[in-house]
C-alpha positions as CSV (number, residue, x, y, z in Angstrom):
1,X,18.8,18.0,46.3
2,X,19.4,15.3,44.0
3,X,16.7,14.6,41.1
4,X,16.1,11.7,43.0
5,X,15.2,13.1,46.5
6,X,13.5,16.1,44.5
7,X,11.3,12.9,42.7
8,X,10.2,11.4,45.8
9,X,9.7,14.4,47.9
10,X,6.9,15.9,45.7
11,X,5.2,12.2,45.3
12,X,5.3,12.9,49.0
13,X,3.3,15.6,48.5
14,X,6.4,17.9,49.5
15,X,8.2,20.6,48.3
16,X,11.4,19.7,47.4
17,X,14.2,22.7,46.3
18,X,12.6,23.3,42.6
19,X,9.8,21.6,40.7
20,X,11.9,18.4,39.1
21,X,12.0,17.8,35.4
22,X,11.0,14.9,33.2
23,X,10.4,13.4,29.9
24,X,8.6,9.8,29.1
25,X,9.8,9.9,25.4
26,X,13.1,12.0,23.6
27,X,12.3,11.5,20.0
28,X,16.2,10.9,18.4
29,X,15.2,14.1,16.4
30,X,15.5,16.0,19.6
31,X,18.3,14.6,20.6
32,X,20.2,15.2,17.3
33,X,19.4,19.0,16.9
34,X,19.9,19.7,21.0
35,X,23.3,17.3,21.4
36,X,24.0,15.2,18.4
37,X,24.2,11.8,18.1
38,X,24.3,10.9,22.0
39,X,21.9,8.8,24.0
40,X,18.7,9.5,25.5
41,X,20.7,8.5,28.9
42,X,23.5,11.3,27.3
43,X,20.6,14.0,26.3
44,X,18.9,13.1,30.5
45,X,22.5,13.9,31.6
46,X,23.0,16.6,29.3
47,X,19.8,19.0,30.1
48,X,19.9,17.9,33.9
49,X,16.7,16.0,33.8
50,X,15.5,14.9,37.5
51,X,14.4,11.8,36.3
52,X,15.0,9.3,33.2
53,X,12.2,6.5,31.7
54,X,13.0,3.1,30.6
55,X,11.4,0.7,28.8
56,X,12.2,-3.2,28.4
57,X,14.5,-4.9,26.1
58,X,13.0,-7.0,23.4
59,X,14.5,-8.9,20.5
60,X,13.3,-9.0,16.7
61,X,12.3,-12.2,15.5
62,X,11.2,-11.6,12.0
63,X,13.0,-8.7,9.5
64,X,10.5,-8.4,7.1
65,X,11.6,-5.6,5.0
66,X,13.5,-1.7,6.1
67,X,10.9,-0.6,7.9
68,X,8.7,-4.2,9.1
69,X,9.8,-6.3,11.6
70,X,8.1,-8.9,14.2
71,X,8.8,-9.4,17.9
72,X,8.8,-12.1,20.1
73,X,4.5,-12.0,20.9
74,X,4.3,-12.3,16.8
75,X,3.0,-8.6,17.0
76,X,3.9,-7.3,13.2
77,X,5.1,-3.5,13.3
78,X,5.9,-1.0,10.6
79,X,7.7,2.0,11.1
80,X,5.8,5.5,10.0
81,X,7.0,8.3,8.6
82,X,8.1,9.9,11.6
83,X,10.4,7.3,12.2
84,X,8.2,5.7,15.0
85,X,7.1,2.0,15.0
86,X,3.3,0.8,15.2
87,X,2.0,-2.4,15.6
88,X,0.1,-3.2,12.2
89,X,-1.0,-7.4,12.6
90,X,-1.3,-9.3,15.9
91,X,-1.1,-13.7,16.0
92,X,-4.5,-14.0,18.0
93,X,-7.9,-14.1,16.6
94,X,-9.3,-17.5,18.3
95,X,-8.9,-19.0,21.3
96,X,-6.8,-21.9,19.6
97,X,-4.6,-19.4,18.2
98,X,-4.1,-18.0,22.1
99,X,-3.8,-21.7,22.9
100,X,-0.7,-21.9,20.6
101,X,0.5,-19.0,21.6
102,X,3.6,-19.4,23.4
103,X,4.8,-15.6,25.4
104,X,8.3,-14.6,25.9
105,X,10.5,-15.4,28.7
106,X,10.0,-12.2,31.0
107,X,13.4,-13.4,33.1
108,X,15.1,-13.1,30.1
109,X,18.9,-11.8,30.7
110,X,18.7,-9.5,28.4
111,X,15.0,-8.1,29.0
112,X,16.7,-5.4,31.8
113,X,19.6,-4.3,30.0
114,X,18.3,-0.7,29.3
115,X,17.6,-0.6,33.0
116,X,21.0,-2.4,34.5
117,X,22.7,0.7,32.4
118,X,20.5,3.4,33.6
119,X,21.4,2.4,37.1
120,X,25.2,2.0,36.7
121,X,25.0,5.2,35.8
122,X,22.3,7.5,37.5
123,X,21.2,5.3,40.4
124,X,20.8,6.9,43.5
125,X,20.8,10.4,41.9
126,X,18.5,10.5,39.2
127,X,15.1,9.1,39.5
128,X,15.0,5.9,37.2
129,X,11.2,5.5,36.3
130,X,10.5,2.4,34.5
131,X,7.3,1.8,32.0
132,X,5.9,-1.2,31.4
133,X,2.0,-1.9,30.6
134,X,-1.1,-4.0,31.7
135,X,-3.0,-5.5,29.7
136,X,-5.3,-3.4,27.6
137,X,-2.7,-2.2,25.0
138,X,-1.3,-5.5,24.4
139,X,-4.5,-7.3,23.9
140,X,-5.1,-5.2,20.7
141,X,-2.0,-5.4,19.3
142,X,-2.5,-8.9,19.7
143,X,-5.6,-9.1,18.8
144,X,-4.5,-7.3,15.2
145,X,-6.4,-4.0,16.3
146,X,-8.2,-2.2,19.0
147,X,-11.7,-3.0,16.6
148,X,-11.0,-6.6,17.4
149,X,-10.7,-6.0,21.0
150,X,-13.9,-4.2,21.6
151,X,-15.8,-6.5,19.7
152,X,-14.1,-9.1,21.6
153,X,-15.3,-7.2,24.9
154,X,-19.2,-7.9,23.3
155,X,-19.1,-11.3,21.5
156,X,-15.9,-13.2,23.5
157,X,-15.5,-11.7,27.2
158,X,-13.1,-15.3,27.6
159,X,-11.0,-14.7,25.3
160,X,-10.4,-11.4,26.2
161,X,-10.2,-13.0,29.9
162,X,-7.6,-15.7,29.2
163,X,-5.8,-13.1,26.3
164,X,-5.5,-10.8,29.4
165,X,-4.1,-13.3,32.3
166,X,-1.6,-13.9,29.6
167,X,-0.2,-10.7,29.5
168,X,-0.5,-10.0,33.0
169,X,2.0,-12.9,33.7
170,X,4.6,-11.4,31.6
171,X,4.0,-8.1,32.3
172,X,3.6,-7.9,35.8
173,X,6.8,-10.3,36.6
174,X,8.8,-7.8,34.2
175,X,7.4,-4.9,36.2
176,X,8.8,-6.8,39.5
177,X,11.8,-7.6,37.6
178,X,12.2,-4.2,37.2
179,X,11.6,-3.5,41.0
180,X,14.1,-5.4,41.9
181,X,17.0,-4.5,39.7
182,X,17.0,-1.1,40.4
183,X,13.9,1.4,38.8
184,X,12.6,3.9,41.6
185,X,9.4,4.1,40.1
186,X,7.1,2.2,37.9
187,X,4.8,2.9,35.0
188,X,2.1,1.4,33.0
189,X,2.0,3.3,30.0
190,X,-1.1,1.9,28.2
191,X,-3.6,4.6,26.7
192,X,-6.9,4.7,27.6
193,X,-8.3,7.9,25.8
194,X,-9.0,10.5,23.1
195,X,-9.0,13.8,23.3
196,X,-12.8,13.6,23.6
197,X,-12.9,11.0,26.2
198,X,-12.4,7.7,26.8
199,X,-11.8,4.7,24.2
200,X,-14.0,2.8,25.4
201,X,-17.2,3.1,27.8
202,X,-16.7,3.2,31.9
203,X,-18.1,0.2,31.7
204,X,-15.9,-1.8,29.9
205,X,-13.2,0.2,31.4
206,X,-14.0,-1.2,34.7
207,X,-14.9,-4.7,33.6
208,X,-12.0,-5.1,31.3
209,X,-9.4,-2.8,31.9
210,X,-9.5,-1.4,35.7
211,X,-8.5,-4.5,37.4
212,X,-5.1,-4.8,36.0
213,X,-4.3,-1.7,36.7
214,X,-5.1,-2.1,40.3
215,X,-2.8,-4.7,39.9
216,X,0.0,-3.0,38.6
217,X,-0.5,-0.3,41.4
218,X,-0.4,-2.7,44.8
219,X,2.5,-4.9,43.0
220,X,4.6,-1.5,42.9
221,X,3.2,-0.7,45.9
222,X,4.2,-4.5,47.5
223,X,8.1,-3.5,46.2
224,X,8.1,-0.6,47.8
225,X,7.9,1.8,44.7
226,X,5.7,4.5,43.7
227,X,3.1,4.2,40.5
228,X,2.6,6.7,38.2
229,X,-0.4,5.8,35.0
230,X,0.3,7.1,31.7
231,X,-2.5,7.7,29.1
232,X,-3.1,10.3,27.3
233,X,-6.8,12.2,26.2
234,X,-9.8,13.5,28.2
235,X,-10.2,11.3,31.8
236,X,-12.1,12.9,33.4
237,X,-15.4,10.4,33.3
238,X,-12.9,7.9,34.7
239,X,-10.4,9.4,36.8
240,X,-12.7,8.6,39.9
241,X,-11.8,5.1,39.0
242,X,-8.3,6.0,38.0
243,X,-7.5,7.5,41.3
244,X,-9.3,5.2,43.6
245,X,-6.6,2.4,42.7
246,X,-4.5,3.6,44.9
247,X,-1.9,4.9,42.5
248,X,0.4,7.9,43.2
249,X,0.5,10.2,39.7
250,X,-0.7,10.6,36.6
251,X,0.7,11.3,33.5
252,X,0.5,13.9,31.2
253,X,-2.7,15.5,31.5
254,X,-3.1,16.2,28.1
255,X,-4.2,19.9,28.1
256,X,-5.4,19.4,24.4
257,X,-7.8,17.1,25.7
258,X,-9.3,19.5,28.5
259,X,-7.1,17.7,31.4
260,X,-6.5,21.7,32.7
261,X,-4.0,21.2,35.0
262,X,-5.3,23.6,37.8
263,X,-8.9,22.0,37.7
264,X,-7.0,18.4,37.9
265,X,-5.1,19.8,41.1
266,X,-8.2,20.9,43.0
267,X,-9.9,17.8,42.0
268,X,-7.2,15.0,43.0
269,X,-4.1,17.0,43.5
270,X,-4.0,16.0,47.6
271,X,-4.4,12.6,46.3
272,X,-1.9,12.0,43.9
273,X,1.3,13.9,42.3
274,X,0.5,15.4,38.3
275,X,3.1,14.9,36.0
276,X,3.2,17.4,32.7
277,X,1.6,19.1,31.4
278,X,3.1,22.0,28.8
279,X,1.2,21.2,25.4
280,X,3.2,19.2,22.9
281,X,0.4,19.1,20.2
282,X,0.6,22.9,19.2
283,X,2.2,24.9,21.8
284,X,5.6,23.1,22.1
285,X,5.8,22.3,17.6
286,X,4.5,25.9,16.2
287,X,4.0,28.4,19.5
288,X,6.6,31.3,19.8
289,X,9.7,30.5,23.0
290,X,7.4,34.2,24.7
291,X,4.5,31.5,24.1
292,X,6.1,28.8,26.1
293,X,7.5,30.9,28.8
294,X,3.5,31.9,29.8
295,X,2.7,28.3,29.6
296,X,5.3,27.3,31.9
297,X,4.6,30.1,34.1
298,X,1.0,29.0,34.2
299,X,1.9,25.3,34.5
300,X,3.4,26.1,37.5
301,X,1.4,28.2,38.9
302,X,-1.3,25.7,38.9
303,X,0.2,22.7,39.8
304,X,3.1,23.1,41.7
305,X,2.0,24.8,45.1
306,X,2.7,22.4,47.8
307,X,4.4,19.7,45.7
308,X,2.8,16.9,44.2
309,X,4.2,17.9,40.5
310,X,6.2,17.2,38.2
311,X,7.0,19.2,35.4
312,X,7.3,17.4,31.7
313,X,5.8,17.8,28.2
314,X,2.0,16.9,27.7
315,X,3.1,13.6,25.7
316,X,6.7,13.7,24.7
317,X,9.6,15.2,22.8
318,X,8.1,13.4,19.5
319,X,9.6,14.6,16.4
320,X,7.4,17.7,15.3
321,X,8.6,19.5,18.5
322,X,10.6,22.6,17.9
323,X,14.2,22.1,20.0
324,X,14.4,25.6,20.7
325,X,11.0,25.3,22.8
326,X,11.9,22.8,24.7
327,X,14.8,24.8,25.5
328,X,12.7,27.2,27.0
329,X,10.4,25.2,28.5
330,X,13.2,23.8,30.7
331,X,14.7,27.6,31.0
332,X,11.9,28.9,32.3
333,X,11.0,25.8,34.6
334,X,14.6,26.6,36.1
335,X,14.1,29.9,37.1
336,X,10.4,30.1,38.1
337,X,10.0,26.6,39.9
338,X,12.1,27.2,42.6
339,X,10.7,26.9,45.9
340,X,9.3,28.6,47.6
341,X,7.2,30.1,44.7
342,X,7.0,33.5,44.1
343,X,3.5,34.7,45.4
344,X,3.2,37.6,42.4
345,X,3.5,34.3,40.0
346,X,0.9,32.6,41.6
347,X,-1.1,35.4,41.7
348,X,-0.7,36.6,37.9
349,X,-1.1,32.9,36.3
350,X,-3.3,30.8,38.2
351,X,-6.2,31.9,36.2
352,X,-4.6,32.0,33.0
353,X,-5.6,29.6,30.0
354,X,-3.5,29.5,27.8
355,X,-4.9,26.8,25.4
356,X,-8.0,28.1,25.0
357,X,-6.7,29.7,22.0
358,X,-5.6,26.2,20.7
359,X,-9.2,24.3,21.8
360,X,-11.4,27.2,20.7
């Protein structure tokens, strides 16, 4: 099979030859110590990953200094000392500075340009996933903070109402941009929770946030293309809600947050397809490779039985995760996630826990 055809025959529900392989982020520090200085395209290519994730173009409007630049929303963002950009300032704090607001084009010619290259060169073999957002992520960084927001959820419902149809308009046309020029499946990658549980109340969730999301799901749906949420933390008070939209996989479970993979499976797992989720907050940075290898085992065991997983990190290959690990995280996914699964693995590691250690 192709990591395409191995991509859309366990979001069947299927099982496809092996357990396919992905990664939403490759920190360039991975990429350096594993290949060099290649692409994350090159380093996909390079450690025959099933699928590949792409984000949208966008152009810097503002240099303010080495490490402080603003893009074409006015959102101000400053680079950490990991190397990774967060949003720091946001234009919007009334409803006549949303007024002047004034969005980017989302038909922009160069707005695809990651994505026109990841189909030149993987389409119709590797699974091109593309992640865009709703509308809950960019309303705080526009807003200058997620503070703002939620106090805008209490004091000025409209403004977070018009803030929101704002984004939506951009977001969702890039998302059927996106459709259309190629991406096999689409993402929303806006976080929703801590490790402790959600950001913000079910409530507000389903007032605020919900609705968009259901969006996003029946416009991928509409283009023919699978949905797959991203958001990290503990989901479980909402992932009724989460799963009732329709969509067709979540993404990454984060086991540091309780999201066991095994209990997700026999809670949603004939509804949807699980995507992760081998911890990158401790395991994958400071764990021994014999460490990994059980947690992949495990993984497996848990999730993959009759499709409907995918195999990844439980965030990303951010810049604290030790290359050799994810070396043998893939290894071991190679040789033990071939189907059909070996009974004796099922039978030795689907009551494992390996994290417990970590959340005790």
């Amino acid at each position: 099979m192709t990591g395409l055809e191995r991509v859309l025959t366990t979001l069947r529900h299927e099982e496809p030859d092996q357990v396919p392989l992905f990664e939403l982020i490759i920190n360039e520090p991975i990429i350096k110590a594993l290949h060099g200085n290649v692409t994350a395209l090159d380093f996909v290519e390079l450690e025959g990953l099933d699928a590949c994730c792409i984000f949208e173009n966008f152009r810097v409007t503002k240099q303010v200094d080495s490490k402080t630049f603003v893009d074409e929303w006015g959102i101000t963002w400053r680079m950490g000392d990991a190397g990774i950009h967060y949003p720091v300032g946001g234009p919007i704090r009334t409803q006549a500075d949303l007024d002047r607001l004034r969005p980017p084009d989302p038909d922009a010619d160069y707005r695809l340009d990651n994505l026109r290259q990841a189909v030149k060169r993987f389409g119709g073999e590797k699974a091109i996933f593309f992640l865009g957002h709703e509308t809950f992520e960019f309303s705080h960084y526009l807003l200058g903070g997620m503070d703002r927001l939620f106090l805008a959820y209490i004091e000025d419902p409209e403004l977070v109402d018009r803030l929101s149809e704002v984004i939506w308009a951009y977001k969702g046309k890039v998302l059927a941009n996106a459709a259309a020029a190629g991406a096999d499946v689409l993402m929303t990658g806006d976080d929703v929770a801590y490790r402790s549980g959600p950001i913000m109340s079910p409530e507000h969730f389903r007032r605020y946030v919900l609705p968009y999301l259901k969006k996003a799901v029946d416009l991928s749906h509409s283009a023919g293309k699978p949905f797959i949420k991203h958001t990290d933390g503990n989901l479980w008070p909402i992932l009724d809600d989460l799963v009732g939209t329709g969509l067709d996989g979540l993404d990454p479970l984060e086991p540091m947050a309780h999201m066991d993979i095994g209990e997700v499976k026999r809670a949603v797992g004939d509804r949807i397809t699980l995507v992760g989720n081998v911890d990158c907050a401790e395991l994958l940075p400071r764990g021994t490779e014999e460490e990994v290898v059980e947690a992949v085992k495990e993984t497996i065991a848990k999730a993959s039985p009759g499709g409907g997983h995918i195999l990844a990190s439980s965030n990303s290959l951010h810049p604290a995760v030790n290359p050799a690990n994810y070396r043998a995280m893939v290894r071991t996914a190679r040789e033990f996630g071939r189907y059909p699964l070996d009974g004796d693995l099922l039978d030795t590691y689907r009551s494992k826990r390996y994290m417990d250690r970590y959340l005790s």
